[in-house]
N, C-alpha and C positions, 0 to 999 in steps of 0.2 A: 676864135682861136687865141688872138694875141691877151683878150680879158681874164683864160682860164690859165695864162701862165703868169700874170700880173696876180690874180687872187692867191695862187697857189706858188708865190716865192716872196713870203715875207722875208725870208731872209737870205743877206747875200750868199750864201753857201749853197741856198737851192738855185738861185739864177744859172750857172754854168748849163746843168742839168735842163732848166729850162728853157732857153736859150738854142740848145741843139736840138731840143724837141720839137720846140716851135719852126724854127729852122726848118726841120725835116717833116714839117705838116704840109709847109708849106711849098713844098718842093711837091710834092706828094699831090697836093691841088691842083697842080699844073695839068692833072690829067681830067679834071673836070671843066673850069675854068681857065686857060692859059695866061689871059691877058687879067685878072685879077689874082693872079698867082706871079705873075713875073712886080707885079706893080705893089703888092703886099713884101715879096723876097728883098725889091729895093730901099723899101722901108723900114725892114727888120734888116738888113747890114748894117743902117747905120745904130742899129743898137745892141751890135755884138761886143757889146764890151768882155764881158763874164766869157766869152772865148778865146781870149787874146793868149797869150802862153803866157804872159803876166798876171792873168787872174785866173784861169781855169784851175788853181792849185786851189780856188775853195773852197770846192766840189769837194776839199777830204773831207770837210766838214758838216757833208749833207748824210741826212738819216738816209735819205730816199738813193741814195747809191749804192749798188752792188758792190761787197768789196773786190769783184774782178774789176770794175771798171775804174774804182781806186790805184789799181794795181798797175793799171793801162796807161794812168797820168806816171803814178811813180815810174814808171820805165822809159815814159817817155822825157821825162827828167832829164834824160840822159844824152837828151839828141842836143846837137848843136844848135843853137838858135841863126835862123834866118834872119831875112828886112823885118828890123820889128814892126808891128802890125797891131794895132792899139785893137782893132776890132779884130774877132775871128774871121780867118779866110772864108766867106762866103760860099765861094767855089766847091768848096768840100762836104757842103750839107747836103748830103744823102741819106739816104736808107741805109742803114747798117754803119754807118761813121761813130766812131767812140772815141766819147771827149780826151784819151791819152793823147788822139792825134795830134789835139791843140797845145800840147807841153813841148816844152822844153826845158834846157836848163837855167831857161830865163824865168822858170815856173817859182827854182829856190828863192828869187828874189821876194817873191811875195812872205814865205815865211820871214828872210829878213827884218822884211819893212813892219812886218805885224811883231816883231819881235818872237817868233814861233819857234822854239829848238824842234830839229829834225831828226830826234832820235827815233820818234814810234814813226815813222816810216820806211824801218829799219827791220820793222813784225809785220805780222800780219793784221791785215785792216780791223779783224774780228778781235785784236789783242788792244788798239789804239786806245779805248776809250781808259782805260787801265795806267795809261803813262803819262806821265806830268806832265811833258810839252805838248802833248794833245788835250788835256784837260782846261789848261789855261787858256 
């Protein structure tokens, strides 16, 4: 499991994406194997970084995202940020969790720090690739 999500995210932008997948495989194996599923899930926390509401914003920048699920971060932009939490909250990897859960509006920082203007997040996700602060 953890090899096919290492192969398949050269770049940071697909991490978030995989990340929760992985996450949610592994949740998911508890019902085969219990104790190499809880012992796997401890292991993959401490490498939730790409979930933290500080980086899950780079998920806009993955091909392999739905633009609903783009749509799911941008909204959650909007929520208050809690205890920051450098790793994503483990607790919440389930079946059906979508990566907007992990934003906040501690997500705009990441555009800051990249230098990124947040105008095309302003359109729809299917308009982004079109606008100069999403091209750069």
């Amino acid at each position: 499991m953890y090899r096919k999500g290492w192969v398949e995210a050269p770049l940071a932008a697909e991490d978030p994406v995989q990340d929760l997948a992985l996450g949610i495989d592994l949740s998911k194996y508890q019902a085969i194997n219990p104790d190499i599923s809880l012992a796997a899930r401890k292991v993959d926390e401490h490498q939730l970084w790409y979930l933290s509401d500080d980086a899950v914003g780079l998920a806009f920048f993955s091909d392999r995202l739905p633009s609903a699920e783009k749509l799911r971060i941008v909204d959650g932009m909007t929520r208050q940020s809690g205890v920051r939490n450098v790793r994503g909250n483990a607790a919440i990897l389930k079946e059906g969790v979508r990566l907007g859960i992990f934003a906040s509006e501690r997500t705009t920082r990441l555009m800051s720090r990249l230098q990124i203007g947040e105008t095309f997040l302003a359109l729809p996700p299917e308009m982004w690739s079109e606008n100069g602060d999403y091209i750069l």
